[in-house]
Backbone as a chain_set.jsonl record, in Angstrom:
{"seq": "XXXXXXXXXXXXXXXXXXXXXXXXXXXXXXXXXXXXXXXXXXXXXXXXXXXXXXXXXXXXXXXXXXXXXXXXXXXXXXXXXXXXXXXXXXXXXXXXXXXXXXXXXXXXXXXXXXXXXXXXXXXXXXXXXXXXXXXXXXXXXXXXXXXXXXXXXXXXXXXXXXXXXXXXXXXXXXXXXXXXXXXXXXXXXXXXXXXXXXXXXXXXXXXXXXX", "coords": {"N": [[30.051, 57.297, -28.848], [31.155, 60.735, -28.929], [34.253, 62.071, -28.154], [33.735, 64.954, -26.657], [31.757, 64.489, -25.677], [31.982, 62.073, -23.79], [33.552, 63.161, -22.19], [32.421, 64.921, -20.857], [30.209, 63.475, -19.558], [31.686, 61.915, -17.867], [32.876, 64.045, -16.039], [29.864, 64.884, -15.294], [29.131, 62.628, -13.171], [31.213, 62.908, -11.545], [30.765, 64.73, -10.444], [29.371, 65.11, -8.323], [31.062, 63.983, -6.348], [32.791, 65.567, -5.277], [33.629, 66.012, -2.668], [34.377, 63.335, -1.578], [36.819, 62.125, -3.252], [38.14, 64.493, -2.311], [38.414, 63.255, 0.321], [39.48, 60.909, 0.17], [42.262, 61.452, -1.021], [42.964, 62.666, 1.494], [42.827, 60.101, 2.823], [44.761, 59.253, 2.201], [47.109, 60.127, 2.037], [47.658, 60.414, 4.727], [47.531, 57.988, 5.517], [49.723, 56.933, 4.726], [51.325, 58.501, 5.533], [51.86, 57.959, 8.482], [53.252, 55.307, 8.095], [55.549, 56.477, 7.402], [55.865, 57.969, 9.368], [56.598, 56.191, 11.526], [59.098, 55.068, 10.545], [60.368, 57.615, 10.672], [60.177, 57.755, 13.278], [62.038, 55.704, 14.072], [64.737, 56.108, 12.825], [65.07, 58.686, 12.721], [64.017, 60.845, 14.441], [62.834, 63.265, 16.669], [64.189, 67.07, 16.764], [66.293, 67.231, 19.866], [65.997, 69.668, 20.99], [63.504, 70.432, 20.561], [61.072, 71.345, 22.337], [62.32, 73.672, 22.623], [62.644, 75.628, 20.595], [60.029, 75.774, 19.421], [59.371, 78.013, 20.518], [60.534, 79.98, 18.754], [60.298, 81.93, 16.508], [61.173, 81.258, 13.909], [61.401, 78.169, 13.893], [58.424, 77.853, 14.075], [57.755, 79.576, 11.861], [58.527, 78.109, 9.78], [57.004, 75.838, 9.938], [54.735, 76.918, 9.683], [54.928, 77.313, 6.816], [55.69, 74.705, 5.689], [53.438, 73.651, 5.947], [51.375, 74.673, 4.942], [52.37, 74.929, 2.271], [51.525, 72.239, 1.856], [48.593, 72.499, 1.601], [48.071, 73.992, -0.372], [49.682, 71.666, -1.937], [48.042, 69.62, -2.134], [45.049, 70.718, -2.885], [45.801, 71.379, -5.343], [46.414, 68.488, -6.076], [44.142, 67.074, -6.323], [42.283, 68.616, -8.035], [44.011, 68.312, -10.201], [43.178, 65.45, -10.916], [40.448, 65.178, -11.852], [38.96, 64.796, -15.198], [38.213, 67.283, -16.117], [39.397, 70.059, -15.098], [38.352, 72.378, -12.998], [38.801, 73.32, -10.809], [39.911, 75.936, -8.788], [42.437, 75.74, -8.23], [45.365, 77.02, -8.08], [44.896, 78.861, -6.359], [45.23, 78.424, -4.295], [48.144, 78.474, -3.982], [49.31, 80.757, -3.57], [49.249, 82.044, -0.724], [51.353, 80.598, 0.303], [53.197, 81.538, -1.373], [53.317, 84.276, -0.892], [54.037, 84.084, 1.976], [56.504, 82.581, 1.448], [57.892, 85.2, 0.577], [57.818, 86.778, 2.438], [59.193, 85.815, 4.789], [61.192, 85.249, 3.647], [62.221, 87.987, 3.281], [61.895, 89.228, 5.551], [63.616, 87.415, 7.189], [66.807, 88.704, 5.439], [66.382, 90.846, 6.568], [66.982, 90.77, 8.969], [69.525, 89.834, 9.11], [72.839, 89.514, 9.23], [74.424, 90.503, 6.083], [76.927, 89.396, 5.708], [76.308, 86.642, 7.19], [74.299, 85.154, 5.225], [75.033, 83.112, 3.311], [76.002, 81.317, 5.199], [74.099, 80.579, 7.016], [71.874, 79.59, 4.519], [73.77, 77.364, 3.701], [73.08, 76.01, 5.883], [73.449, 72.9, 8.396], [72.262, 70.731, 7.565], [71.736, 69.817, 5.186], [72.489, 67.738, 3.239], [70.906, 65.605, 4.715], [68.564, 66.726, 4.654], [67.891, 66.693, 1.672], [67.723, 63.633, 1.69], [66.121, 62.878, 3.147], [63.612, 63.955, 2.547], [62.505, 62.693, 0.371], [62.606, 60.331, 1.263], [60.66, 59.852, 3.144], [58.8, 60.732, 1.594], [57.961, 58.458, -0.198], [55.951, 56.302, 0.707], [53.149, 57.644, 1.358], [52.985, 58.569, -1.472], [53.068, 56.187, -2.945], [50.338, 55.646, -1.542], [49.099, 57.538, -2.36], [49.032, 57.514, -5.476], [47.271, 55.238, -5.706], [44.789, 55.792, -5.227], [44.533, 57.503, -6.845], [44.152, 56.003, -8.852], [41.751, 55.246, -9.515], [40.666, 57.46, -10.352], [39.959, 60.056, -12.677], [42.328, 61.583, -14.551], [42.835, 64.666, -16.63], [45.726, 64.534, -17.225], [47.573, 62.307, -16.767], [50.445, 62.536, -16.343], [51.05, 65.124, -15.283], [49.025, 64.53, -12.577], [49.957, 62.682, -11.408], [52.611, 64.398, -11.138], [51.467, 65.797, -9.467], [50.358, 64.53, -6.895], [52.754, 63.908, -6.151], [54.122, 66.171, -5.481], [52.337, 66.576, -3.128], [52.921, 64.104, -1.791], [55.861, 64.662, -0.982], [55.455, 67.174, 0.158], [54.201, 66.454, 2.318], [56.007, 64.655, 3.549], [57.8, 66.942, 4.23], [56.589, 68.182, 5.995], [56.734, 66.357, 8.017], [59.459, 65.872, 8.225], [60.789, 68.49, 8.973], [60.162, 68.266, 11.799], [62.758, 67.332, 13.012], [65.1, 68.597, 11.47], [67.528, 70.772, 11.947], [68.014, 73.506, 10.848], [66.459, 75.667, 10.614], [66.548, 78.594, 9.609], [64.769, 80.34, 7.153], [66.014, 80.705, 4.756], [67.474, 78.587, 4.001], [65.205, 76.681, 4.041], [63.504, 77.474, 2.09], [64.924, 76.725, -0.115], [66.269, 74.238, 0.47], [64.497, 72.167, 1.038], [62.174, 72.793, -1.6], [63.751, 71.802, -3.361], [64.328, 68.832, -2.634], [62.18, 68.316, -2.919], [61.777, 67.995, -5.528], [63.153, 65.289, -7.327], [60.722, 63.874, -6.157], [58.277, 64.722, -7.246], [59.086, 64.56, -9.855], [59.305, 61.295, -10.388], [57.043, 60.645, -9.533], [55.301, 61.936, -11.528], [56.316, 60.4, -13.616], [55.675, 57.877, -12.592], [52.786, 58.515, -12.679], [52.044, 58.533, -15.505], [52.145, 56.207, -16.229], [50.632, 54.823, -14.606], [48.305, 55.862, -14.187], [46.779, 56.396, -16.903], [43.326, 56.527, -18.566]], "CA": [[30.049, 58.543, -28.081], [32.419, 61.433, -28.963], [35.199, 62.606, -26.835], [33.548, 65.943, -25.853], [30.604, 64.045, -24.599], [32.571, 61.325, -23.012], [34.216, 64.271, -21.118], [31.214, 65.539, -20.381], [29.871, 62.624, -18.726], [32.406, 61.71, -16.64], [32.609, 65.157, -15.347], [28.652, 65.139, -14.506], [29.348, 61.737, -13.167], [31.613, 62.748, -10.423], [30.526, 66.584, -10.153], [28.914, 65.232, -6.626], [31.947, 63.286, -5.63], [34.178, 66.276, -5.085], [34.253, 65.851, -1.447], [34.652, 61.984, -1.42], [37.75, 62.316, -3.426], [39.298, 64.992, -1.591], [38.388, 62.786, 1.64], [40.406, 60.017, -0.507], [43.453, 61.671, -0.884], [43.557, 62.799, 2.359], [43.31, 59.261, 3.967], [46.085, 58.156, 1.288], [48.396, 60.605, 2.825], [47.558, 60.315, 6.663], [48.347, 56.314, 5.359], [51.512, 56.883, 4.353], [52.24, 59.719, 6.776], [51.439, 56.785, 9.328], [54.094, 55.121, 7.929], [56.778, 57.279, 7.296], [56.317, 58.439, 10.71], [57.567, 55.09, 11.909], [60.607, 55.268, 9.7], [61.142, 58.945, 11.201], [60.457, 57.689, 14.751], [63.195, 54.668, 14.198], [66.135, 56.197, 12.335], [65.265, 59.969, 12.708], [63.157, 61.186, 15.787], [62.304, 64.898, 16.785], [65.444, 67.331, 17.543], [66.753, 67.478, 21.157], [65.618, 70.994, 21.557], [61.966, 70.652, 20.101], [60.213, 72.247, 23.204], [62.527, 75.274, 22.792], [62.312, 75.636, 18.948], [58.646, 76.375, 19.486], [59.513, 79.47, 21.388], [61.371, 80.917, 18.23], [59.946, 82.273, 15.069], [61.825, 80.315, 12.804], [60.861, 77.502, 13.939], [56.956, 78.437, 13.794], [57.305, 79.871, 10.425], [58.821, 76.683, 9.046], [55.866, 75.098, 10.387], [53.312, 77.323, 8.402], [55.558, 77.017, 5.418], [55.525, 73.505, 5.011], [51.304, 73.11, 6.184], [51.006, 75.846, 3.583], [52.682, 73.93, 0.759], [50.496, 70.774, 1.85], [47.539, 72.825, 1.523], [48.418, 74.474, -1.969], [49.836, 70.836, -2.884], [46.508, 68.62, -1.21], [44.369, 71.0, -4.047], [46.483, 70.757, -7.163], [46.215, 66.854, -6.979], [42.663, 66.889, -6.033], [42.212, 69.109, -8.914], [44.312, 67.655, -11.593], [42.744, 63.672, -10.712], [39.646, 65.162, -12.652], [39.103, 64.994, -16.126], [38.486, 68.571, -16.354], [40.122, 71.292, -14.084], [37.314, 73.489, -12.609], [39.324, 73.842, -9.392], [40.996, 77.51, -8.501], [43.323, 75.612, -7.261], [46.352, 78.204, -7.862], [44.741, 80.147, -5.623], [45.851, 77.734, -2.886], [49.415, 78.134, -3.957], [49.068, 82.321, -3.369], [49.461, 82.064, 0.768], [52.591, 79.916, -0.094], [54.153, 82.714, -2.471], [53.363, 85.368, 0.299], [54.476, 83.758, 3.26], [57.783, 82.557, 1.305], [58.489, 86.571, 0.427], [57.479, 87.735, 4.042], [59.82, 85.213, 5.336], [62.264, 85.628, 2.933], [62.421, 89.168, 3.39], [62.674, 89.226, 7.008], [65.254, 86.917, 7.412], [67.804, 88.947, 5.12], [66.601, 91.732, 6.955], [67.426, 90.36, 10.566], [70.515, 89.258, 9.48], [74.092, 90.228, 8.404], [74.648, 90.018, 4.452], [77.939, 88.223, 5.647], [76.117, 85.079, 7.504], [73.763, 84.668, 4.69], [75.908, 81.713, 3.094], [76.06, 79.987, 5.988], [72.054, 80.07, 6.87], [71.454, 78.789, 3.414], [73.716, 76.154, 3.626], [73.076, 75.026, 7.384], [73.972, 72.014, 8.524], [72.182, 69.443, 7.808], [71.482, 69.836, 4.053], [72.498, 66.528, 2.661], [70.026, 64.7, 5.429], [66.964, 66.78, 3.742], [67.488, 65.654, 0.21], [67.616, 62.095, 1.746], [64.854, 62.625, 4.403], [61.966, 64.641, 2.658], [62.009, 61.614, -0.67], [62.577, 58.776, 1.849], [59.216, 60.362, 3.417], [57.666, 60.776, 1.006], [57.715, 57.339, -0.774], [54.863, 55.385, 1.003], [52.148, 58.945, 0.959], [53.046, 58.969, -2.534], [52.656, 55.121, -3.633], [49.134, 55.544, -1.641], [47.878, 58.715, -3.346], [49.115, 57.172, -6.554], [46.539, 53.964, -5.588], [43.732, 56.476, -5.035], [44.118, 58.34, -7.779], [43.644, 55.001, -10.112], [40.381, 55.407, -9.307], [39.765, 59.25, -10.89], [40.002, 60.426, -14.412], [42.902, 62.744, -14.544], [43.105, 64.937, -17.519], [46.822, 64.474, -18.214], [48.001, 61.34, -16.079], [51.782, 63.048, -15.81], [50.653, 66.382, -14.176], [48.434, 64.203, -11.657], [51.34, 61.907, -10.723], [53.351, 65.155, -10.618], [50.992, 66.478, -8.138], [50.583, 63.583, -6.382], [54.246, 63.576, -6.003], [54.209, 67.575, -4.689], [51.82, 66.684, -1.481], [53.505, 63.428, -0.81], [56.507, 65.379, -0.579], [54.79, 68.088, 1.298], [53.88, 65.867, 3.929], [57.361, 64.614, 4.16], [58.255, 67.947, 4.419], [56.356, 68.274, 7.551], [57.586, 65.475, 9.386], [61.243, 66.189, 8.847], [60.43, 69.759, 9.646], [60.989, 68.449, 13.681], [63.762, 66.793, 13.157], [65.691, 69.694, 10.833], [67.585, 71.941, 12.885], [68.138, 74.61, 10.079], [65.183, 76.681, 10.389], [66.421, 79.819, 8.374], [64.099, 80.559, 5.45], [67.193, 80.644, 3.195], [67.255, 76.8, 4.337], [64.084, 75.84, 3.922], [63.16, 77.474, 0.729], [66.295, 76.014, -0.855], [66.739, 72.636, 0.399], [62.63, 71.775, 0.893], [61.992, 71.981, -2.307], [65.081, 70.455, -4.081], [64.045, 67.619, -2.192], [61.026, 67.918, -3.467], [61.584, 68.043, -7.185], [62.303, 64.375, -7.578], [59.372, 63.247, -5.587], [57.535, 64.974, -8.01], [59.124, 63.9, -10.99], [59.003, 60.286, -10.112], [55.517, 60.866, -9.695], [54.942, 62.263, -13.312], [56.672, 59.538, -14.296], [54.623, 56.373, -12.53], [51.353, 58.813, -13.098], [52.648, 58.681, -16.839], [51.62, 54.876, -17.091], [49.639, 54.236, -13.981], [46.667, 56.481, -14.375], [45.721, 56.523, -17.991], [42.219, 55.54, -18.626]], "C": [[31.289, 59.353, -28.432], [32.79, 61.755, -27.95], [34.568, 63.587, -25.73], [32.408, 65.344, -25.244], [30.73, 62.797, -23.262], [32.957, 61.901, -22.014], [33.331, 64.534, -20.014], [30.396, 64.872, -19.256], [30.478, 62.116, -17.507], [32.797, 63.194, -15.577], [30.91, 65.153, -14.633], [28.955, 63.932, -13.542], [30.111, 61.945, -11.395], [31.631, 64.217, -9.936], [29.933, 66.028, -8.665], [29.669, 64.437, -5.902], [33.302, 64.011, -5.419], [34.866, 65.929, -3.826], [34.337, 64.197, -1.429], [35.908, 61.602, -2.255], [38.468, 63.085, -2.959], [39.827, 63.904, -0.31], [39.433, 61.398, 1.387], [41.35, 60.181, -0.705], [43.943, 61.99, 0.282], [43.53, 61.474, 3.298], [44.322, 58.493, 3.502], [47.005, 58.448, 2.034], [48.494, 60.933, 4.497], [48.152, 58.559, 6.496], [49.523, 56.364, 5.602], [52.142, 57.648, 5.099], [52.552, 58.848, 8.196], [53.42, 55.803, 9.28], [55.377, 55.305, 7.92], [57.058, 57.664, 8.575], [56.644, 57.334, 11.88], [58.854, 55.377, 11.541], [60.989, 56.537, 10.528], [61.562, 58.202, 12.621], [61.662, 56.723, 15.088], [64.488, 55.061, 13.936], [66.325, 57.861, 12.821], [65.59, 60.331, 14.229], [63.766, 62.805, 16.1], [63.941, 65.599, 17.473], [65.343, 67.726, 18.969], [65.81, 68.684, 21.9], [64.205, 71.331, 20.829], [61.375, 71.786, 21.041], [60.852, 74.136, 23.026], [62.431, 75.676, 21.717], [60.776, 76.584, 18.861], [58.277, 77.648, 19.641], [59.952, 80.468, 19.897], [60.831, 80.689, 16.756], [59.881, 81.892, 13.771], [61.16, 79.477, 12.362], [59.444, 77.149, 12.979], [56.757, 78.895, 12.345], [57.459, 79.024, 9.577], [57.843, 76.12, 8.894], [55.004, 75.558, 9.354], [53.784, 77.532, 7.085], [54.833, 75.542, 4.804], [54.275, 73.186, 4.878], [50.852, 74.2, 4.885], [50.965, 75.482, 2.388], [51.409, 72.747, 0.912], [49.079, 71.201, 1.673], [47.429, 73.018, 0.102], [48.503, 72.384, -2.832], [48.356, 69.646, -3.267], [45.143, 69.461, -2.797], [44.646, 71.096, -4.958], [46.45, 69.028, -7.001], [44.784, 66.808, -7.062], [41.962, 67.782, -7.312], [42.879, 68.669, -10.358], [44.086, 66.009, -11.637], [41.436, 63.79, -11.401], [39.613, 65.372, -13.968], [38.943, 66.229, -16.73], [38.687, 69.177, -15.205], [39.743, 72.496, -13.525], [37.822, 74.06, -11.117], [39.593, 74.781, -9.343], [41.926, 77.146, -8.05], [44.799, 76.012, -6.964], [46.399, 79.018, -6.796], [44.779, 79.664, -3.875], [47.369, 77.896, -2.808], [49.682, 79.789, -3.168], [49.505, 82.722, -1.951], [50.752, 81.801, 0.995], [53.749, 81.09, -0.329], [54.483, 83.816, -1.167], [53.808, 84.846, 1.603], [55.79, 83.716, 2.941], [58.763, 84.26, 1.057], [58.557, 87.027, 1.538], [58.929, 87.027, 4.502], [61.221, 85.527, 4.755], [63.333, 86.875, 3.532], [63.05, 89.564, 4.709], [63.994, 88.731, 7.648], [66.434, 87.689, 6.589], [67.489, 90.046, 5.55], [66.88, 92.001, 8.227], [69.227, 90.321, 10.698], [71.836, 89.373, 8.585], [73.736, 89.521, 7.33], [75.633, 88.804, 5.24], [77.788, 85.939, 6.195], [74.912, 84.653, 6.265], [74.074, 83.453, 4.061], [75.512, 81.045, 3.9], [74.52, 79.499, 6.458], [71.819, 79.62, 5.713], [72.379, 77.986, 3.319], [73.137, 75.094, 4.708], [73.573, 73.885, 7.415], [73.753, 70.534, 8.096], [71.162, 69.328, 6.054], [71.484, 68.681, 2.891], [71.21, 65.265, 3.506], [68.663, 65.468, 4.685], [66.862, 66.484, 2.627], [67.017, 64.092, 0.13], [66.426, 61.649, 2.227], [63.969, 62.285, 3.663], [61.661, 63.32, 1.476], [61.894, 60.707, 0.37], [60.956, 58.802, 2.564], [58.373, 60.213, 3.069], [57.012, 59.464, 0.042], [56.123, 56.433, -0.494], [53.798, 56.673, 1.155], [52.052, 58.297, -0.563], [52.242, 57.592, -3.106], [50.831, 54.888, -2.994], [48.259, 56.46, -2.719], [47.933, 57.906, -5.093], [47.64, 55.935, -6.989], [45.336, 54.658, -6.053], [43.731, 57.325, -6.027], [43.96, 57.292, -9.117], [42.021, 55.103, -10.007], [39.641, 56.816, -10.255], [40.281, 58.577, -12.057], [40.899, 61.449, -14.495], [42.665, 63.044, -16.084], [44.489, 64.681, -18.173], [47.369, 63.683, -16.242], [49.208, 62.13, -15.248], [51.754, 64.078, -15.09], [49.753, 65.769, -12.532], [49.045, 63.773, -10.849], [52.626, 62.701, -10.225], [53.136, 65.747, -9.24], [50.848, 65.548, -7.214], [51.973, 63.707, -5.373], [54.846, 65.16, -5.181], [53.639, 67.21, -3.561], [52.694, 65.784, -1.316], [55.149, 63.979, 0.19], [56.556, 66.769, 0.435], [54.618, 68.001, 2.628], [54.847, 65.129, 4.327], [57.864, 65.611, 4.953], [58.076, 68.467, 5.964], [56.511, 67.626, 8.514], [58.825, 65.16, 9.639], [61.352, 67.53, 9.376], [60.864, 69.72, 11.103], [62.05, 68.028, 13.85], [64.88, 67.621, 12.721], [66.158, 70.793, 11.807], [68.199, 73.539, 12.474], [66.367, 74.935, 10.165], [65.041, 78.222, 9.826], [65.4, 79.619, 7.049], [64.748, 80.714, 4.582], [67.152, 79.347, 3.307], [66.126, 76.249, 3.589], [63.484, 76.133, 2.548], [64.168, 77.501, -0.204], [66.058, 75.16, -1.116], [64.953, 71.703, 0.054], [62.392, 71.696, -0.356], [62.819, 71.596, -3.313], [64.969, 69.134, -3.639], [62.876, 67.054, -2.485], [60.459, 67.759, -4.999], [61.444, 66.684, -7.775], [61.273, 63.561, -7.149], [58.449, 63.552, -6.716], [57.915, 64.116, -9.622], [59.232, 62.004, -11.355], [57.746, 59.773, -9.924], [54.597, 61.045, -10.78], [55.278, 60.738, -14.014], [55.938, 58.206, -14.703], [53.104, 57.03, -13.261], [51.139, 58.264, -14.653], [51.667, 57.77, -17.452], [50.659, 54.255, -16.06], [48.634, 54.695, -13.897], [46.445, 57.303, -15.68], [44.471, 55.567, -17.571], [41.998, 56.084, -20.39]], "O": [[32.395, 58.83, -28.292], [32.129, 61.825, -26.914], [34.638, 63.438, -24.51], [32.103, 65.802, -24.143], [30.026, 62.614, -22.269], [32.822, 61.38, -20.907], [33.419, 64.429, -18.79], [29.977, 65.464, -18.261], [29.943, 61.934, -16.413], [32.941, 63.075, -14.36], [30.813, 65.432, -13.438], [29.14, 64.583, -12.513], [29.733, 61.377, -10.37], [32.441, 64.706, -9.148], [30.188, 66.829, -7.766], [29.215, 64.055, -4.824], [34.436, 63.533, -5.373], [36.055, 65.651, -3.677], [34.365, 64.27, -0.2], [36.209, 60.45, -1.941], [39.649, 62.741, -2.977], [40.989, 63.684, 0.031], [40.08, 60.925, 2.321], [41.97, 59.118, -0.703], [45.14, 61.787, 0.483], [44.07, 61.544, 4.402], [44.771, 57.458, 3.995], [47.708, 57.649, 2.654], [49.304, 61.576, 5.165], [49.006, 58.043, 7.219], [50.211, 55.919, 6.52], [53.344, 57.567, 5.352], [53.508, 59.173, 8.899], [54.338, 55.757, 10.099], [56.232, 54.516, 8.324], [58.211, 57.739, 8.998], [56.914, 57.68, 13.03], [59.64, 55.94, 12.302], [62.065, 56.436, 11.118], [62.702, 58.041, 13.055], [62.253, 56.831, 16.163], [65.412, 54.574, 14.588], [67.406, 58.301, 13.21], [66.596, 60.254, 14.935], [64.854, 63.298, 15.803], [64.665, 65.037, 18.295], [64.434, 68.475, 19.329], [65.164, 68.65, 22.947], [63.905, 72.498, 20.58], [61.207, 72.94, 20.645], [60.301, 75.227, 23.177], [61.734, 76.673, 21.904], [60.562, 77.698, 18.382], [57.324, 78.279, 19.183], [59.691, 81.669, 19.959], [60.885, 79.68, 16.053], [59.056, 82.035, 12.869], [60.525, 79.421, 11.309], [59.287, 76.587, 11.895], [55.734, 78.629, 11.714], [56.717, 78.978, 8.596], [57.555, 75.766, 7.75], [54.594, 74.905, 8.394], [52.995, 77.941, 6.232], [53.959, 75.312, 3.968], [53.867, 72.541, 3.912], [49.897, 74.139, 4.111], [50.047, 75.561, 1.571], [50.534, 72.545, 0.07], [48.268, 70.279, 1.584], [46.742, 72.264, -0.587], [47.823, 71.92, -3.748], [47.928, 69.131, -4.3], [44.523, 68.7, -3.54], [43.769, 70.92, -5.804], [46.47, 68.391, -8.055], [44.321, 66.408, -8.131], [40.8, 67.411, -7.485], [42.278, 68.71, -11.431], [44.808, 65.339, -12.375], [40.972, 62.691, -11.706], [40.345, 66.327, -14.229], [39.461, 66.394, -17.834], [38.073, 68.755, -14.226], [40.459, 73.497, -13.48], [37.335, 74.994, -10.481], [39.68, 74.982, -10.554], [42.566, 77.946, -7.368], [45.429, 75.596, -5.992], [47.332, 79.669, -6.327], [44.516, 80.212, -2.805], [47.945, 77.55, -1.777], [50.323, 79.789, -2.117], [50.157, 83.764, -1.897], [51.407, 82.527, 1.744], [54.765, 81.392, 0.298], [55.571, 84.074, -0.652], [53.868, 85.788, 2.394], [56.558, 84.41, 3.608], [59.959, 84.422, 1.301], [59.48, 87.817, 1.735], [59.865, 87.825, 4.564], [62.171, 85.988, 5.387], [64.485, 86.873, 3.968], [64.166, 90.015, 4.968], [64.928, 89.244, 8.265], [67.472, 87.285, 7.114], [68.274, 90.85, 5.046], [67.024, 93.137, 8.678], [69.971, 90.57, 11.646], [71.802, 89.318, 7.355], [73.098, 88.47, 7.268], [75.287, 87.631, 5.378], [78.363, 84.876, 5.958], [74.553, 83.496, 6.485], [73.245, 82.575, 4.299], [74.709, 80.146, 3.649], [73.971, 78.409, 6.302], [71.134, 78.648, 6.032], [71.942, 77.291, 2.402], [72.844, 73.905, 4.577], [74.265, 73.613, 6.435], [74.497, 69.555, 8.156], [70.059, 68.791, 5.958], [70.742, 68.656, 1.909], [70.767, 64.277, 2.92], [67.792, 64.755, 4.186], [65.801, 65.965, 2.279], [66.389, 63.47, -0.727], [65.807, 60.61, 2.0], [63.422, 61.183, 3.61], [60.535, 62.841, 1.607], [60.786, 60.17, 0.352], [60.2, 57.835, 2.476], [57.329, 59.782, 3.56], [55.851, 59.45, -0.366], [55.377, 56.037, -1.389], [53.126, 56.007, 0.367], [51.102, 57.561, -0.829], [51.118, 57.668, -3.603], [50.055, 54.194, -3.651], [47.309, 56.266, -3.478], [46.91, 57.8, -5.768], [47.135, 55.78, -8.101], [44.801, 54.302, -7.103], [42.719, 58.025, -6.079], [43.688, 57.722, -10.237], [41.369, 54.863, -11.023], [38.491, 57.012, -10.646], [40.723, 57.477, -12.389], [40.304, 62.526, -14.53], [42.368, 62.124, -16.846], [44.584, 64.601, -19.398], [47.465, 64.202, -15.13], [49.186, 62.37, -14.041], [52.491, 64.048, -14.104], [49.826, 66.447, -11.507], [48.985, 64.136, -9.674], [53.455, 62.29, -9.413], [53.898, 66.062, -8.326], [51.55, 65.952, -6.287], [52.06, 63.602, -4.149], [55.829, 65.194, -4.441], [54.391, 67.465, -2.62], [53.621, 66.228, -0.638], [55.465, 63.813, 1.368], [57.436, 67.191, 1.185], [54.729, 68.747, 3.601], [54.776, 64.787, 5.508], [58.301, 65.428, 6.09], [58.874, 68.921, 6.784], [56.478, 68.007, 9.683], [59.338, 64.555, 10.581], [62.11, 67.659, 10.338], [61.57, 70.557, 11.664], [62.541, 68.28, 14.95], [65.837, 67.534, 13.489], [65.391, 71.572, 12.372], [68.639, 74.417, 13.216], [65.393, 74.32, 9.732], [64.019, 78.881, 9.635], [65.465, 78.755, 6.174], [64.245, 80.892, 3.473], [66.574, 78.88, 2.325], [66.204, 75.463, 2.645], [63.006, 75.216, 1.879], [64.191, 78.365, -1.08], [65.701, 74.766, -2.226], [64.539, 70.957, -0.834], [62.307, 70.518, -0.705], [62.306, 70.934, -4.215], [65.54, 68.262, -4.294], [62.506, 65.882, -2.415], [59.35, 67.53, -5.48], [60.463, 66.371, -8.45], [60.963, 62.559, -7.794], [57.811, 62.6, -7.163], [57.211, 63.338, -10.267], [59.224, 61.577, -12.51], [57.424, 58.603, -10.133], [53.494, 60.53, -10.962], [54.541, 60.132, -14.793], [55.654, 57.632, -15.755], [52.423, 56.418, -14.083], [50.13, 57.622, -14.944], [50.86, 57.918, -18.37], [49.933, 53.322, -16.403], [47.759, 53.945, -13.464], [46.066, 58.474, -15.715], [44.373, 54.575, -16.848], [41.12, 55.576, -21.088]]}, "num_chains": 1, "name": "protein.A"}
């Protein structure tokens, strides 16, 4: 059998198992979110002033930041775990882009030039590099499980993406605990914390899901 028909096949093959692989990544990372959200609830746990947080914009926009990314990231793996790439799934990242400019925007337009520094460093900037990977570790080593199962086209982009939601869904369960909620914060530190998740991800994908 040549390649292009090999392709071919395994594409018809699982053309009616779109939704039974999405439904597969998402119980990898409710697994591992399971998990992690032990680890949060033991060492972390939600900040002090949660209930009032809610009340304030910030907050709230953080919120549809990070569920935003997990949406965008949830269809780039689910899209690059097939051997060909028929997804749109860019066009999940698009909400992402526009929310981070809205947000962006607003915040340096709320708020003196002179405190900008200090909202992008906030306070607690060394605990999200540590958090959102420590998070994201057990998500990640499930989706990685569940994606031995597909046919990615290029292993290292799958394991990358992979490695974007698990981090995603870190993202959202240090999110309550984080008490920088500037959008200079969050689209800083979020994903710097999320780069090596990803590339640790490329890496295992690299050698754990060739076929």
């Amino acid at each position: 059998m040549k390649t292009e028909q090999l392709v071919a096949s395994l594409v018809a093959d699982r053309a009616g198992s779109a939704k039974p692989l999405g439904r597969s990544v998402g119980r990898a990372v409710l697994a591992g979110a399971l998990v992690s959200l032990m680890i949060f609830a033991i060492e972390f746990g939600p900040r002090v002033d949660l209930s009032a947080a809610f009340a304030t914009w910030r907050f709230d926009l953080k919120l549809v930041l990070v569920l935003a990314a997990l949406v965008a990231a949830a269809a780039a793996c689910v899209a690059m775990a097939r051997p060909v790439t028929t997804v749109r799934w860019q066009w999940a990242v698009l909400p992402v882009l526009l929310l981070s400019a809205a947000a962006l925007g607003t915040e340096l337009a709320v708020l003196p030039a002179d405190t900008w520094g200090a909202r992008l460093v906030g306070s607690n900037a060394l605990v999200c590099l540590t958090a959102i990977p420590l998070f994201a570790l057990a998500p990640l080593a499930a989706l990685l499980l569940v994606l031995r199962r597909a046919a990615p086209a290029s292993p290292a982009l799958a394991g990358a993406a992979a490695g974007a939601l698990a981090a995603a869904a870190a993202a959202a369960i240090y999110a309550f605990h984080c008490f920088d909620d500037s959008p200079l914060f969050v689209l800083t530190w979020y994903p710097l914390a999320a780069i090596p998740v990803a590339v640790v991800g490329a890496a295992v994908g690299r050698r754990l899901l060739r076929w």
